[in-house]
C-alpha positions as MATLAB code, in Angstrom:
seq = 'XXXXXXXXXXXXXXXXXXXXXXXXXXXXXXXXXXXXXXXXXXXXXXXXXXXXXXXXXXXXXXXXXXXXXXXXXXXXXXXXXXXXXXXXXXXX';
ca = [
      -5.221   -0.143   18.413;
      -8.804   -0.297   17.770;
     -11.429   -1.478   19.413;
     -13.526   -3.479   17.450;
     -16.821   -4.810   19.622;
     -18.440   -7.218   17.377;
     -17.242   -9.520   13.920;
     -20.099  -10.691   11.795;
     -19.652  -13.380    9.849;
     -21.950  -13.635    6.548;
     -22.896  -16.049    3.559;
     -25.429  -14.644    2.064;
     -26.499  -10.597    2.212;
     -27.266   -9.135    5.502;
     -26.699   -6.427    7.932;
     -23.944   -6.754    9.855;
     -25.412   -3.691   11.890;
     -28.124   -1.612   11.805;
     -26.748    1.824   12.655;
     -23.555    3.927   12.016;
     -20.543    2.106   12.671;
     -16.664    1.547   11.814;
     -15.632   -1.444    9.821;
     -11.763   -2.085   10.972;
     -10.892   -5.416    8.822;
     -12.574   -7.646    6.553;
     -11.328  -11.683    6.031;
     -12.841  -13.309    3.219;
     -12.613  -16.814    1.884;
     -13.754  -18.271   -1.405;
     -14.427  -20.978   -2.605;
     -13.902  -22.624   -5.930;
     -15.027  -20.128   -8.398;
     -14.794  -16.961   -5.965;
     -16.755  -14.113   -6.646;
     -17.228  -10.397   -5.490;
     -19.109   -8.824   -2.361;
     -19.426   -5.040   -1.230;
     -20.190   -3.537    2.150;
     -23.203   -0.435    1.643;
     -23.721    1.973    3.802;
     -27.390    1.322    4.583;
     -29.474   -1.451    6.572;
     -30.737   -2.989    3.371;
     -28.917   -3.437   -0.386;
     -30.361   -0.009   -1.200;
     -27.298    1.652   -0.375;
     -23.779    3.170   -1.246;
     -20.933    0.668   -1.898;
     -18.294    1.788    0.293;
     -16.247   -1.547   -0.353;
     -16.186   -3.597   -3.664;
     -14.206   -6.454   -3.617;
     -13.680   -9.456   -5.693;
     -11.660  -12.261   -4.353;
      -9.986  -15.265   -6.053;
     -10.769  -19.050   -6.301;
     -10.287  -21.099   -3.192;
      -8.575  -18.273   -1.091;
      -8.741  -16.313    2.149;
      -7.587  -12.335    2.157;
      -7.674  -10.126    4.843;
      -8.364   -6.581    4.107;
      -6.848   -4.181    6.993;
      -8.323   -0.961    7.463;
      -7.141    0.067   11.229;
      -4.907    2.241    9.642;
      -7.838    4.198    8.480;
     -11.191    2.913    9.792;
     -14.138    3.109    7.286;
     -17.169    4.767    8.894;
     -20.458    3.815    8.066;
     -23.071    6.684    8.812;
     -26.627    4.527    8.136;
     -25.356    0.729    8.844;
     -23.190   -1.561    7.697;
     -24.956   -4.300    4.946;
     -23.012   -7.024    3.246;
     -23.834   -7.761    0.211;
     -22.985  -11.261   -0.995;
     -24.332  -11.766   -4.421;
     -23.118  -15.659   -4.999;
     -23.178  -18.337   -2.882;
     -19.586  -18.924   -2.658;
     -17.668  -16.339    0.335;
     -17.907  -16.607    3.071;
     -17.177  -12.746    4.801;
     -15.937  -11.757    8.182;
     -16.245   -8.002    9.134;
     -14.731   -6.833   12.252;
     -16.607   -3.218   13.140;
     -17.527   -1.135   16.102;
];
């Protein structure tokens, strides 16, 4: 199993870290009109999207990816573009 060291839980765009790192699960939940986020691979919103998601009204989903961890080589930056998810990333 994998050992994920930190969760980061965001509302609005941010870095979840600031250097290379491995995201191993994602849980999401939306609110009344959901919307779409992505995870770049940078320490600002300047970067690649390595994830780009869109999630439905008034749900939660859970995205494993321990299966196949999703590495991260300048940081990890969420990228919330409404004001309506609230995302949980579980990385090392």
């Amino acid at each position: 199993m994998p050992q994920v060291t930190a969760v980061s839980i965001k509302t609005s765009d941010g870095a979840a870290k600031s250097g290379p790192g491995v995201v191993y699960w994602v849980a999401v939940s939306a609110g009344a009109t959901g919307g779409a986020f992505q995870l770049n691979d940078s320490t600002d919103d300047s970067g690649t999207d390595i994830i780009d998601i869109t999630v439905a009204a008034t749900t939660t989903q859970f995205f494993d990816f321990t299966g196949a961890p999703i590495s991260f080589g300048t940081g990890i930056y969420v990228d919330v573009p409404g004001t309506n998810l609230k995302v949980n990333v579980g990385y090392a």
